[in-house]
Every structure is written in structure tokens, then in C-alpha cells.
C-alpha positions in Angstrom: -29.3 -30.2 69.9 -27.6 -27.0 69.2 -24.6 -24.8 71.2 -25.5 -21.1 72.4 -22.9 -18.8 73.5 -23.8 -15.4 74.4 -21.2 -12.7 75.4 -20.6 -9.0 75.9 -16.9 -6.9 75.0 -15.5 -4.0 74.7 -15.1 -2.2 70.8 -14.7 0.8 69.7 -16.6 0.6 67.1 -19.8 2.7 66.5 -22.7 1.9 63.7 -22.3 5.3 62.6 -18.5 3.6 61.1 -18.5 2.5 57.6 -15.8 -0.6 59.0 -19.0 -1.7 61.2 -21.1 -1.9 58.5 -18.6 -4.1 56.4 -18.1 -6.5 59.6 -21.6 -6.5 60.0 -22.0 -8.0 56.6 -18.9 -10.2 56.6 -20.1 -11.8 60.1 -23.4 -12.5 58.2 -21.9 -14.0 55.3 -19.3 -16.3 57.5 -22.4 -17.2 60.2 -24.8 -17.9 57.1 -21.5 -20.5 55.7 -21.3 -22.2 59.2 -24.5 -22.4 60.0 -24.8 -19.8 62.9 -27.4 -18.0 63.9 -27.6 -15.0 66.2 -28.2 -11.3 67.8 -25.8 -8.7 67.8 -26.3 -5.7 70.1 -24.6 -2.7 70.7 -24.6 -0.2 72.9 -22.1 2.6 74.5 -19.0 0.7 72.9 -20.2 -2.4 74.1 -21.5 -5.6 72.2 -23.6 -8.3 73.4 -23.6 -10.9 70.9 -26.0 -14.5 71.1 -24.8 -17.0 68.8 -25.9 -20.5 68.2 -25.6 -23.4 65.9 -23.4 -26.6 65.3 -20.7 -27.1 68.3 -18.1 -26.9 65.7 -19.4 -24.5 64.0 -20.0 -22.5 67.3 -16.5 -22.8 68.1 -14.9 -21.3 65.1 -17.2 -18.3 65.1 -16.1 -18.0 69.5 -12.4 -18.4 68.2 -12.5 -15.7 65.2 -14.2 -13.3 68.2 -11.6 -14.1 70.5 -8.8 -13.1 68.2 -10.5 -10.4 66.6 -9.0 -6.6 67.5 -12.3 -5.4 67.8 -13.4 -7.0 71.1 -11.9 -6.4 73.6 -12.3 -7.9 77.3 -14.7 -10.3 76.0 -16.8 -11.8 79.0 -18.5 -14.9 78.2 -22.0 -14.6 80.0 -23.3 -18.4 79.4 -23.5 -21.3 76.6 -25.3 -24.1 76.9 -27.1 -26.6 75.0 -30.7 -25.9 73.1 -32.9 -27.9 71.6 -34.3 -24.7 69.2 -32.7 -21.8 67.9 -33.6 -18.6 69.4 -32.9 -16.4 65.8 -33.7 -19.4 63.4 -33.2 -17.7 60.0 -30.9 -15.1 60.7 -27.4 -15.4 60.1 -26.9 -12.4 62.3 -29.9 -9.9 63.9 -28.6 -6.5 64.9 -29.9 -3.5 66.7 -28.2 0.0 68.5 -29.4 1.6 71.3 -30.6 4.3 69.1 -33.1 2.3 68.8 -33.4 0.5 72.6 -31.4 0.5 75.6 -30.8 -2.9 76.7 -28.9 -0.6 79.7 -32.6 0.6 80.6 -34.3 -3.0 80.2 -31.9 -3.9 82.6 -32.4 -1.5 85.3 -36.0 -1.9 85.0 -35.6 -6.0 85.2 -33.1 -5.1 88.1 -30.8 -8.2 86.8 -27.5 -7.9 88.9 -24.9 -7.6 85.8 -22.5 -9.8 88.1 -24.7 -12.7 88.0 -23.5 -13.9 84.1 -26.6 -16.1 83.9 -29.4 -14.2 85.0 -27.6 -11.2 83.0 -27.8 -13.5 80.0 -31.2 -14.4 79.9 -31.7 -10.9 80.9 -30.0 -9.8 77.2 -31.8 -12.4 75.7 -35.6 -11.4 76.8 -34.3 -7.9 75.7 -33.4 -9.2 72.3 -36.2 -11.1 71.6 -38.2 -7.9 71.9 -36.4 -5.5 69.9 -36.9 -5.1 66.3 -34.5 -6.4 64.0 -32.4 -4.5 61.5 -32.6 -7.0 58.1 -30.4 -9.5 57.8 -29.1 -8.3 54.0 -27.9 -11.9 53.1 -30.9 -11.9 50.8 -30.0 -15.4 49.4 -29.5 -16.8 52.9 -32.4 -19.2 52.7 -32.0 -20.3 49.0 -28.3 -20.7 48.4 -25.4 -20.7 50.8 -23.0 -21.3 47.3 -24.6 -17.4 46.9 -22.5 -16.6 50.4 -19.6 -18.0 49.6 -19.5 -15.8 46.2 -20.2 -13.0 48.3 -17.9 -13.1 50.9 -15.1 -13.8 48.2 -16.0 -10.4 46.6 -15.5 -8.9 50.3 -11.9 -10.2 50.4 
């Protein structure tokens, strides 16, 4: 069995920002290390972010977010146990709402945002639709030795 955690926060961050990018790749680098898998969403300055893996594993990643400057009000929306991982393979999908509005899917699914786990499986059907931008570890599956080298360089 695996942990899921999904959440949503506050940034100000945009994907237009060349620091988003860089965080973007470091998260991938750190998830592909640990183990984690997962979707990252934004939209309107806010993330939604489903991440999965090992429970320990899991945990570091929720305590790096936690303490990390650029969430803010982070609301955890549900976590759980799995037996499968929803993003098997990626250390860390993305999309913007430049491409889709999870704020639309959701007023056309009429999920009540107050209800954290219909609102979560809500983000999830959403993100299981959307196409992916590429997860740019490119020796993700072959080497995670390759990751660690990389996200060395990043320091």
C-alpha cells in the first residue's frame, strides 16, 4: 500500500516566473529521490498538488511543503491509503489553467469546495484528464543515482 495526500495553498508564484520553473524541476528531482509521485496544478495563485508514495517518504515531501515560503494557507483536502498510484511514473505531472480550469470543472461537477473529500476527488478526476506537461527528469526510470547528480548541480 501507498500514502496519498492531496492539498491546495496559496503562492504567489505564476508559471510565467523563471523561480517556478526551477522549483518545478527541483520538486521533480527530490520526488524522483523519495519515491513520490504526483500532480501539480495551478491556477489564479493557487496550487492543488496530489502526492503519493512511501508513508515516510510522503511525509518528508508534506513537511518540506509545510515549511516552504511559497505556500501559504495550505489546506489539506484528504490522504489516505491506495493500493495503486494514480501518476505511476511521474515524479511530478503539472499543468496551468492556461491550459484547463479546474475552477470550471468544478462548477460544472457542482462539487461544494467545503466538502475537502468530495472536492478532492473532484481535483483528482480533473487531473486525470488534463494533459500533462513532461516530466523533464529524463533519467527518472533508468537511474535515480542520475537525480541525485542533478539536483546537486541545482544547489
Amino acid at each position: 500500500m501507498i500514502q496519498y495526500l492531496i492539498y491546495r495553498s496559496l503562492t504567489d508564484l505564476t508559471p510565467s516566473d523563471a523561480s517556478y520553473s526551477h522549483i518545478l524541476m527541483r520538486s521533480r528531482l527530490r520526488n524522483a529521490e523519495l519515491d513520490v509521485t504526483g500532480y501539480l496544478h495551478w491556477e489564479d495563485r493557487i496550487f492543488h498538488q496530489w502526492i503519493e508514495g512511501p508513508a515516510e517518504m510522503l511525509l518528508i515531501v508534506e513537511q518540506i511543503i509545510l515549511a516552504d515560503g511559497m505556500h501559504r494557507d495550505v489546506t489539506i483536502l484528504d490522504r489516505g491509503e491506495a493500493a495503486v498510484r494514480e501518476f505511476d511514473g511521474w515524479s511530478m505531472a503539472a499543468s496551468a489553467s492556461e491550459v484547463s480550469s479546474l475552477f470550471n470543472f468544478m462548477a460544472s461537477s457542482k462539487t461544494v469546495s467545503s466538502d475537502h473529500p468530495a472536492h478532492a476527488q473532484s481535483v483528482l478526476r480533473f487531473m486525470k484528464q488534463q494533459p500533462y506537461q513532461a516530466d523533464t527528469v529524463t533519467c527518472y526510470d533508468q537511474l535515480t543515482d542520475c537525480a541525485s547528480s542533478a539536483l546537486k548541480e541545482l544547489d
